[in-house]
C-alpha positions as CSV (number, residue, x, y, z in Angstrom):
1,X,30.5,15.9,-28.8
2,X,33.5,15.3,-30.6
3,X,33.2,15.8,-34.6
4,X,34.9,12.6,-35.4
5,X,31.9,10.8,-33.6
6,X,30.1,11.7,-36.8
7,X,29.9,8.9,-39.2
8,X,30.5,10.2,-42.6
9,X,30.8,7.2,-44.7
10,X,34.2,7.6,-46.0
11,X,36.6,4.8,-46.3
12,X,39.6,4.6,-44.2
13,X,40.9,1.6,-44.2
14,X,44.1,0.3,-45.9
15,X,42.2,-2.5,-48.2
16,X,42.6,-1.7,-51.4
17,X,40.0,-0.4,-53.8
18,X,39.7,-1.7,-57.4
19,X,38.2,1.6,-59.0
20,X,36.2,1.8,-62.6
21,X,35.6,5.4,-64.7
22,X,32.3,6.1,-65.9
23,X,32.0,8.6,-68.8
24,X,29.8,8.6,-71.7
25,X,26.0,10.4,-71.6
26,X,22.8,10.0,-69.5
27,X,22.4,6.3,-69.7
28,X,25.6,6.0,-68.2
29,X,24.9,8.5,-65.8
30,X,21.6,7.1,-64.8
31,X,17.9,7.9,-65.5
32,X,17.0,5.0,-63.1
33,X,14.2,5.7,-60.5
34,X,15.3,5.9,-57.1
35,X,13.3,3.1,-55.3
36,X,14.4,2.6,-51.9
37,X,13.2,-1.4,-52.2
38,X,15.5,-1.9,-55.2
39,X,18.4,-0.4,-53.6
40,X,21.6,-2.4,-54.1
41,X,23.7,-2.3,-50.0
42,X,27.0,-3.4,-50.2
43,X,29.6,-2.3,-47.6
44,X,32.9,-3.0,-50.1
45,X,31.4,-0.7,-52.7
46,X,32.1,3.1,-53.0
47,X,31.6,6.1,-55.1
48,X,34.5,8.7,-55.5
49,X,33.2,12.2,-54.0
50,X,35.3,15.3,-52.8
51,X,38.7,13.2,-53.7
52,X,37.7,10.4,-51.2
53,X,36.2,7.2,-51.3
54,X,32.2,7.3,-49.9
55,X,29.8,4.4,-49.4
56,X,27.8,4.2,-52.9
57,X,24.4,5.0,-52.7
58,X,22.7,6.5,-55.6
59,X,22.3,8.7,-57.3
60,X,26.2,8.2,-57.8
61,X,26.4,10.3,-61.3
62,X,25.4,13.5,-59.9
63,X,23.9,14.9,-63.4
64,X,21.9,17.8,-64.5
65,X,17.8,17.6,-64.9
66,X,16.7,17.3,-68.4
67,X,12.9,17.2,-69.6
68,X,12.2,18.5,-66.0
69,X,13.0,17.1,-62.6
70,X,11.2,13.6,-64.1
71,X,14.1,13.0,-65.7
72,X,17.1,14.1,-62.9
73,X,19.9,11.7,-61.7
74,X,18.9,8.2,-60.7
75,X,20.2,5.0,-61.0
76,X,22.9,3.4,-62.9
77,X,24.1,0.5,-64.4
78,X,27.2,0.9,-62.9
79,X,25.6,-0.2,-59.6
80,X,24.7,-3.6,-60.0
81,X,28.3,-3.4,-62.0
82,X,29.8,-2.5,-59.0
83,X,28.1,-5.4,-56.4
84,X,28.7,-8.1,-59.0
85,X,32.6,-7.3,-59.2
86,X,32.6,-7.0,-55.4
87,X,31.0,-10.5,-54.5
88,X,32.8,-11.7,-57.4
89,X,36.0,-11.2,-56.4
90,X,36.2,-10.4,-52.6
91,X,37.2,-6.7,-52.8
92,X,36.5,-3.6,-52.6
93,X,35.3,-1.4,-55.5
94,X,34.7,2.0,-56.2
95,X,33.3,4.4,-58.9
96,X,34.1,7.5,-60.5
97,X,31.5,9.2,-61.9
98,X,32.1,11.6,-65.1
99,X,29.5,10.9,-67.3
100,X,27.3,14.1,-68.5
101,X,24.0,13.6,-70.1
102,X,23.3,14.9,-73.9
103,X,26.7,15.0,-74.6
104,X,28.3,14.2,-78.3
105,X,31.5,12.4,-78.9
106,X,33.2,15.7,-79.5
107,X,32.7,16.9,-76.2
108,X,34.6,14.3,-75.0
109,X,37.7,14.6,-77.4
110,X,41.2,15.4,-76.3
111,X,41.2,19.4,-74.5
112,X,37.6,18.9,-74.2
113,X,36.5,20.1,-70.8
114,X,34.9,16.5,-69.8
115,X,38.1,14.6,-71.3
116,X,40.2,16.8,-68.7
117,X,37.5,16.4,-65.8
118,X,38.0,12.6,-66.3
119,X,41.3,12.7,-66.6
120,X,41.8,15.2,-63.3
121,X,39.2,12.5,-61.6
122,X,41.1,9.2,-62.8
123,X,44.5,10.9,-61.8
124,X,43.4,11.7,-58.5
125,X,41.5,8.1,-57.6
126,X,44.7,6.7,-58.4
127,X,46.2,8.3,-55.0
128,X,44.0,5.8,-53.4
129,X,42.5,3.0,-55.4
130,X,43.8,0.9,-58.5
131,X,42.0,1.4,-61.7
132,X,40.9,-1.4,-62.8
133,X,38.3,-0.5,-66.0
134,X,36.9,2.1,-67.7
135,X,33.3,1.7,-68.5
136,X,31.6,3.9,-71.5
137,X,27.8,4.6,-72.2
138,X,27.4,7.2,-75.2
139,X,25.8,7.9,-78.6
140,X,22.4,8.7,-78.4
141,X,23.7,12.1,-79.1
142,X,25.6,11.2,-82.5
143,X,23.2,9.1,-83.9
144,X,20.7,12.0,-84.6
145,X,22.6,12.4,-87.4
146,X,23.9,9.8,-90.1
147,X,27.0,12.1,-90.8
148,X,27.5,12.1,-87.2
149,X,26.6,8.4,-86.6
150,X,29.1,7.1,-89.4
151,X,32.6,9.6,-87.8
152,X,31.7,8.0,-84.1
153,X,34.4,5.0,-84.5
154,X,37.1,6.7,-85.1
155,X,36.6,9.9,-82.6
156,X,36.2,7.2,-79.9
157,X,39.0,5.7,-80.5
158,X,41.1,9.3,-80.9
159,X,39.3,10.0,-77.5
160,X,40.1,6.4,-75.9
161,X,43.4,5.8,-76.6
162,X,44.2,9.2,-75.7
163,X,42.6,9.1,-72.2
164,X,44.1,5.2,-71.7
165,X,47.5,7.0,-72.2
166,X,47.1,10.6,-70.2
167,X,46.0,8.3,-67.3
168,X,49.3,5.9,-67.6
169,X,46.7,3.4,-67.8
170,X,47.1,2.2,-71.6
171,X,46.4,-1.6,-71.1
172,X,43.4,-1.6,-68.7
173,X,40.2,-2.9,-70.0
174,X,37.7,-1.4,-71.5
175,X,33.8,-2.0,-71.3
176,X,31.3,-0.7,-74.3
177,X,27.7,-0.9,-73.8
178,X,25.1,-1.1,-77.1
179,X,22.9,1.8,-78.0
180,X,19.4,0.3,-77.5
181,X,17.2,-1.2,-79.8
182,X,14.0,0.3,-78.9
183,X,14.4,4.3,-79.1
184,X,11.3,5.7,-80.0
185,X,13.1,9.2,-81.2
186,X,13.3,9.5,-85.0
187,X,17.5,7.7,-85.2
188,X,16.3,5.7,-87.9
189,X,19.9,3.2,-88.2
190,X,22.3,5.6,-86.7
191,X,21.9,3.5,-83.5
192,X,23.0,0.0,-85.1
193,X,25.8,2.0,-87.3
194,X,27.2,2.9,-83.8
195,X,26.6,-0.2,-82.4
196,X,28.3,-2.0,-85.5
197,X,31.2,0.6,-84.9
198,X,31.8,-0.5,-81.0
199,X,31.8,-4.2,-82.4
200,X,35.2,-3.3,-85.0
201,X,36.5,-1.8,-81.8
202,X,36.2,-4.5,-79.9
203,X,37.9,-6.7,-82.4
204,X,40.7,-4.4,-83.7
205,X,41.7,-3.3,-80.3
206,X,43.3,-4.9,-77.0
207,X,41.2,-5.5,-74.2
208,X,37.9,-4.2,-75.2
209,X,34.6,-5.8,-75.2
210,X,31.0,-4.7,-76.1
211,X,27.6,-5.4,-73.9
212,X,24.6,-6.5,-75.3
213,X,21.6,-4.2,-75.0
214,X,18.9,-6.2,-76.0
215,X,15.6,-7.1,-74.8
216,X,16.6,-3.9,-72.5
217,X,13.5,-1.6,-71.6
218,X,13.5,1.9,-72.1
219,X,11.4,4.3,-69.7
220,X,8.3,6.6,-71.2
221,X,11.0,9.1,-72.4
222,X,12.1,6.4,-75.1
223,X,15.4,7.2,-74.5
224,X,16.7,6.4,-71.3
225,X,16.8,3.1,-69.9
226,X,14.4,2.2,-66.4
227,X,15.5,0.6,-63.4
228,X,15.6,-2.8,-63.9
229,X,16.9,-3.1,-67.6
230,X,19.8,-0.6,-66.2
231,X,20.2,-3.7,-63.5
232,X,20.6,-5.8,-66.1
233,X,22.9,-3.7,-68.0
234,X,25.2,-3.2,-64.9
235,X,25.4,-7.7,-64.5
236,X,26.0,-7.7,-68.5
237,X,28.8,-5.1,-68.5
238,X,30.3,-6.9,-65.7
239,X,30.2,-10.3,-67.5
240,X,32.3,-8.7,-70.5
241,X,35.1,-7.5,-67.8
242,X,35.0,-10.5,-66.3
243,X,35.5,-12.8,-69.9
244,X,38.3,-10.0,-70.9
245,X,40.1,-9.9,-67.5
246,X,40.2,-13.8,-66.9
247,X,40.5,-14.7,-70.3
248,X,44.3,-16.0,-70.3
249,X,43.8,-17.8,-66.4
């Protein structure tokens, strides 16, 4: 048998790929469960693995167990992100997972080891895709803290425009999802000072937009969001993109 007879999944074809960077925490990552009925199939969409562009299937943030195996990879909103801007617009899309669960806005500033993995991952997905967004899930981390909380704004936007830029991508959009409004950890209003933040971004800078999380479910954790509110999430974060990216058609 000859090894190319083996199907690995792994696009080949000259069609162009309109490519999105995760980054950002666990939520963005995924917490999802992994139901094989809720499975989203869709042939134009891919996830970035081993520099090449693989058939999605999740979980597509490979992350690290937290709270035990319960809480391992799953799914992600970035999914159902993925399949809407595919069937929207007739193309291919693919994702490139850098998110890291538990992570603080300082491990994600400028010489940061996750800034420089996305970076490295966004650099090298350019050699066969076109950016087209960046999408960013984070905060649960800072807002254990009110000090921490009220400095997010501006260390996102250090961290953003810096990455736009090291990219050579300062102009693309940029989609920010809400904290939720249902943690049952002890955050008291550092969630809604962060989400209050993400909303000044969105109107100070260029192409930047902000997703709703309400009415969103959280799992038993009371942190991560389940399966079908990170569904949700994934159509709501693609109806931002598509209001910033057709906004001047």
């Amino acid at each position: 048998m000859k090894l190319n007879a083996f199907n690995d999944g792994v696009d080949t074809t000259g069609e162009e790929i309109y490519s999105f960077l995760m980054i950002g925490q666990s939520n963005m990552a995924g917490r999802g469960e992994l139901l094989e009925s809720a499975q989203i199939k869709n042939d134009k969409c891919f996830m970035f693995r081993m520099g090449r562009w693989q058939k999605m299937c999740e979980p597509i943030n490979p992350d690290r167990p937290i709270f035990g195996i319960t809480y391992s990879s799953g799914a992600c909103l970035a999914t159902s992100f993925a399949d809407c801007v595919s069937n929207h617009y007739g193309v291919k899309v693919g994702l490139i997972p850098c998110a890291d669960g538990g992570t603080g806005i300082d491990a994600w500033k400028k010489g940061e080891v996750l800034y420089d993995y996305a970076v490295m991952m966004a650099n090298l997905a350019k050699r066969s895709s076109k950016i087209a967004g960046i999408i960013w899930h984070q905060g649960e981390t800072d807002a254990s803290n009110e000090e921490k909380a009220k400095a997010h704004k501006q260390k996102f936007i250090d961290m953003i425009t810096s990455l736009k830029k090291d990219i050579g991508l300062e102009d693309v959009p940029v989609i920010i999802g809400e904290l939720a409004y249902n943690y049952t950890r002890n955050f008291g209003d550092n969630p809604k000072i962060i989400n209050n933040q993400y909303h000044e971004v969105a109107s100070e800078l260029k192409n930047f937009a902000v997703v709703s999380s309400e009415g969103l479910e959280l799992k038993a954790d009371g942190l991560h969001f389940n399966l079908k509110s990170l569904r949700e999430f994934g159509r709501r974060y693609f109806e931002e993109y598509k209001k910033l990216v057709e906004k001047d058609n």
